[in-house]
C-alpha positions in Angstrom: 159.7 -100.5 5.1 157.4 -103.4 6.0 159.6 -105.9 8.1 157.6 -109.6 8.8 158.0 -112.6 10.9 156.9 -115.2 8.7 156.9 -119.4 8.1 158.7 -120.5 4.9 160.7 -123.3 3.8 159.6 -125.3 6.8 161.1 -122.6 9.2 160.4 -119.3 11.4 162.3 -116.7 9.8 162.4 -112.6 9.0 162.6 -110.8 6.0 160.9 -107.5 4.6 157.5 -107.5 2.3 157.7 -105.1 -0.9 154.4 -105.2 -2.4 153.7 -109.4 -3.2 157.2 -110.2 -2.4 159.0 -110.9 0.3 163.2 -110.5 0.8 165.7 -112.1 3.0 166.8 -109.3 5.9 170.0 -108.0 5.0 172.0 -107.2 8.5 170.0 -107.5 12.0 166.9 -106.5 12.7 167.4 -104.2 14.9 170.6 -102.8 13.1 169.3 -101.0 10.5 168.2 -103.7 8.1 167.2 -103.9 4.1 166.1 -106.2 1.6 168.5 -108.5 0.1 167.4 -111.7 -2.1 164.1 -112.3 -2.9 162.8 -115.7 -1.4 159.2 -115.9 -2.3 155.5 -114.4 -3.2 154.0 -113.1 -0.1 150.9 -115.8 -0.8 153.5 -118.4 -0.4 155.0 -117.4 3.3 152.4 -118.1 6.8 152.5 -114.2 8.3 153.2 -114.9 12.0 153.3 -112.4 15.1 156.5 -109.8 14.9 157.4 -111.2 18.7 158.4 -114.1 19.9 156.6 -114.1 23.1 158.5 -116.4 24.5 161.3 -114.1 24.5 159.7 -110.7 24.1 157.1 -109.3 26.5 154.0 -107.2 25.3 153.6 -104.5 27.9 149.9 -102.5 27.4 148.5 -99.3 27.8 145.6 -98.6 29.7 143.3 -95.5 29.4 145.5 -93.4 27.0 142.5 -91.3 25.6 139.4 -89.3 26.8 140.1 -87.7 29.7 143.5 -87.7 31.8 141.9 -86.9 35.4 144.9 -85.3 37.0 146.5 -88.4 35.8 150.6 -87.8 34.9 150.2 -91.4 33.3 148.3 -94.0 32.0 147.9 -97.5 33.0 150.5 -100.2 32.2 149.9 -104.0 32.3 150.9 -107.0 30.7 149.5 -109.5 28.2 150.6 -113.2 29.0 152.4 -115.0 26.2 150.0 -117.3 25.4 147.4 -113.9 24.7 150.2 -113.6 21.5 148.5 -114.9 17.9 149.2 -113.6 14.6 147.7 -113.0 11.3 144.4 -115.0 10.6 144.7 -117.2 13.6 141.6 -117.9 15.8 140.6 -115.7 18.4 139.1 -118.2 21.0 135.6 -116.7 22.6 136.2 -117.8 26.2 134.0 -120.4 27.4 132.5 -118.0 30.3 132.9 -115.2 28.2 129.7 -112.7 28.0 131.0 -109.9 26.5 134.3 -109.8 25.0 135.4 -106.9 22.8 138.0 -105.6 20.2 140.2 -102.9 20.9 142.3 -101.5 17.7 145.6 -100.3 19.2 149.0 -98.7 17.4 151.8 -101.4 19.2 155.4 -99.9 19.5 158.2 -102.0 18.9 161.4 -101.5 20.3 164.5 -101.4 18.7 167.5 -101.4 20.9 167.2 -101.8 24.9 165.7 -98.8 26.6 166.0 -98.2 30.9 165.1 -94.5 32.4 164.9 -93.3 28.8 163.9 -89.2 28.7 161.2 -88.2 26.4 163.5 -86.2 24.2 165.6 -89.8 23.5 163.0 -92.5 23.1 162.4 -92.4 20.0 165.7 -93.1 18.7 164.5 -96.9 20.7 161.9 -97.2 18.9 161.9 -99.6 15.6 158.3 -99.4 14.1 154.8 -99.8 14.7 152.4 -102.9 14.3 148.7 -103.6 14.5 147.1 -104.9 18.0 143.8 -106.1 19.4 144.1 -105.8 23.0 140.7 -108.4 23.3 139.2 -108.3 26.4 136.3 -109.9 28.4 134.9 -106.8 29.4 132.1 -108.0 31.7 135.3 -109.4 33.9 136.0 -105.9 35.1 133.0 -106.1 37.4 133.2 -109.5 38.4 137.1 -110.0 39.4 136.6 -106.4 41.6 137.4 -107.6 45.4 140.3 -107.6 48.1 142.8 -108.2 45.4 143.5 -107.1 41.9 142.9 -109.4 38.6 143.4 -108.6 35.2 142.0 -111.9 34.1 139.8 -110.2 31.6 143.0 -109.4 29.5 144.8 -112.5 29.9 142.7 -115.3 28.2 144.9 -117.4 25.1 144.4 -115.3 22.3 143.9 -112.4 23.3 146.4 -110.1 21.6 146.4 -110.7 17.7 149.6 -108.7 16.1 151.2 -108.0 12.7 150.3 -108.1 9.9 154.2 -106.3 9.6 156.1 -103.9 11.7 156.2 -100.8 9.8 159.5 -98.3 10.0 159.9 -95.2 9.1 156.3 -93.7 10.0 154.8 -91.3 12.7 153.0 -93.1 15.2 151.6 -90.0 16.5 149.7 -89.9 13.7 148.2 -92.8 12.1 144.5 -93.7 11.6 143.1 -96.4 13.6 139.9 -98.1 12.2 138.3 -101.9 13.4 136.1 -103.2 11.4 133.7 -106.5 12.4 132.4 -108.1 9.4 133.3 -105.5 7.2 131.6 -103.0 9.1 133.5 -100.2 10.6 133.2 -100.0 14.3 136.3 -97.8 15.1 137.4 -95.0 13.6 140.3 -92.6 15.2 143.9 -91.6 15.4 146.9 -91.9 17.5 146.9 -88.4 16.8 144.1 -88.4 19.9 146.8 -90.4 22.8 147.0 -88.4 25.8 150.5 -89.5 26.0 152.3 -89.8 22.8 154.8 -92.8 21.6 157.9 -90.6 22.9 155.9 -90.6 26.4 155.2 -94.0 26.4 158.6 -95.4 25.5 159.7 -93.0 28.6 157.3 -93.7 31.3 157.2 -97.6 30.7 161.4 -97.8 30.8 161.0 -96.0 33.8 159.2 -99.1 35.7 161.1 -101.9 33.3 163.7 -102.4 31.1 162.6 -102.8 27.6 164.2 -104.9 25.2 164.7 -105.1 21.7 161.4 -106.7 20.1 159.2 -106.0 23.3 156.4 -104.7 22.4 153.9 -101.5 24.0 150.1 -101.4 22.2 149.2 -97.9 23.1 145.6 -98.0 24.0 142.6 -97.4 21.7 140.1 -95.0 21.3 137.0 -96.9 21.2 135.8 -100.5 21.7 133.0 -102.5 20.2 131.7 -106.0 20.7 133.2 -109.0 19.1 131.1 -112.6 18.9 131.6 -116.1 17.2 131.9 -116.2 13.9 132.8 -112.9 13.2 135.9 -111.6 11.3 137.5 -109.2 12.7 139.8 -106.5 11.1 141.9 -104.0 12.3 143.8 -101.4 10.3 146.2 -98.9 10.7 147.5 -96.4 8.0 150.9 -97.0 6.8 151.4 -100.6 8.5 148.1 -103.0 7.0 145.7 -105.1 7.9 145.1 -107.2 10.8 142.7 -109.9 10.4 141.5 -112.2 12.7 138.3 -114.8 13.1 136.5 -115.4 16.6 135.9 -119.2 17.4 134.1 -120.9 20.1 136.1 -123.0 22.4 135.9 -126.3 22.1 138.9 -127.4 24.7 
C-alpha cells in the first residue's frame, strides 16, 4: 500500500495512491488504514512530504555501510525542519556551497510511539518506508572542524527531499537504492548492504529519544555523488517510487 501526503481541494490531506488514483484514508494512519472513496487522478493532487516537520522530527543516520570499526552503532543526527521539501520542490544550491552532494537513503517511518524498544519488537513500530536525499555540503566537513562540533553542512533549507509515498508492507532490509542525476545513474545499492538493519535502527535510536508516530529515520546511503544547478535529481527505491527533485541557485 502506497499511503501519500498530498494538496487537493485547497487543503493538506492523506489518502492512499492505487496506480493513477488516489483514495480518501479509511481509519487513522497509524491504525491500520485502507482505501475508501476515490477523490481524484493522481495528476490532479500536489505530492507533498509524508511529515509534517513541524510536528514530526527526521532523525539521520550516519555511516551505516562500509566498514563498522569496532563501532556497536552508527551516527545519529538531525535534519532541521526547514531541511524538509517534498516531491518536485527546489533543492536550493547554498550560496557558499562548493560541493554539495546527493545521498539516496531508505527513511523509516514510525508507526506508533517507540522508547527503549528491543530489536526483536521494533518492527511492530515501524509503518513503512519512504525515499530520502540526505543533501549535504560536503566540503563543510572540513571547514566547520574546530573546538566545537557543527553539522551545518546538513542543515541548510532544503536539504532533505522525501516521499514520493510511504510504502507498507515491504522489507526494508532489502530494497534497491539507485540516484540518478540527469538521468544518469550515479548510485546503485541495497539496504540489503546496512551495517545495522531497520530493526537495529528503530532500537538504538529509541534508546537516546522517544520516537513518535510519523518521525522519521533515513538510514544512511551507500554511496554519494555530486549534485549542481540545474540538475534533476532522482532518487528511487524498489517498492516505494520515485523521488524527484531540481537543484536551483539561491537567489535570497
Amino acid at each position: 500500500m502506497h499511503i501519500a501526503r498530498f494538496y487537493w481541494n485547497d487543503k493538506i490531506q492523506w489518502g492512499i495512491v492505487e496506480g493513477d488514483d488516489v483514495y480518501a484514508l479509511d481509519g487513522g494512519l497509524f491504525d491500520d488504514p485502507s482505501a475508501d472513496e476515490r477523490l481524484c487522478a493522481l495528476s490532479d493532487a500536489r505530492l507533498l512530504a509524508p511529515i509534517d516537520a513541524h510536528e514530526n522530527k527526521v532523525v539521520a543516520i550516519a555511516a551505516n555501510y562500509g566498514d563498522k570499526a569496532g563501532r556497536d552503532g552508527p551516527g545519529i543526527f538531525m535534519k532541521q525542519p526547514g531541511t524538509v521539501i517534498g516531491p518536485e520542490d527546489s533543492i536550493i544550491y547554498p550560496r557558499i556551497g562548493v560541493r554539495i552532494i546527493h545521498e539516496a537513503e531508505v527513511g523509516i517511518v514510525i508507526g506508533k510511539q517507540a522508547r527503549h524498544v528491543s530489536v526483536d519488537d521494533a518492527l511492530d513500530y515501524v509503518l513503512g518506508y519512504t525515499c530520502v536525499n540526505d543533501v549535504s555540503a560536503n566540503e563543510l566537513t572540513n571547514s566547520d572542524i574546530g573546538a566545537g562540533m557543527s553539522l551545518r553542512w546538513k542543515h541548510f533549507d532544503t536539504f532533505c527531499p522525501l516521499g514520493p509515498v510511504i510504502a507498507t508492507g515491504i522489507d526494508g532490509d532489502n530494497l534497491r537504492i539507485q540516484c540518478r542525476v540527469n538521468g544518469q545513474t550515479h548510485v546503485d545499492g541495497s539496504s540489503a548492504d546496512m551495517l545495522w538493519g531497520v530493526a537495529e535502527l528503530v532500537s538504538w535510536v529509541s534508546d537516546v529519544m522517544t520516537l513518535y508516530p510519523g518521525d522519521i529515520i533515513p538510514s544512511g546511503c551507500p554511496g554519494v555523488d555530486e549534485i549542481k544547478v540545474g540538475d534533476a535529481v532522482e532518487v528511487e527505491i524498489e517498492g516505494i517510487g520515485v523521488l524527484s527533485n531540481p537543484v536551483v541557485a539561491d537567489k535570497d
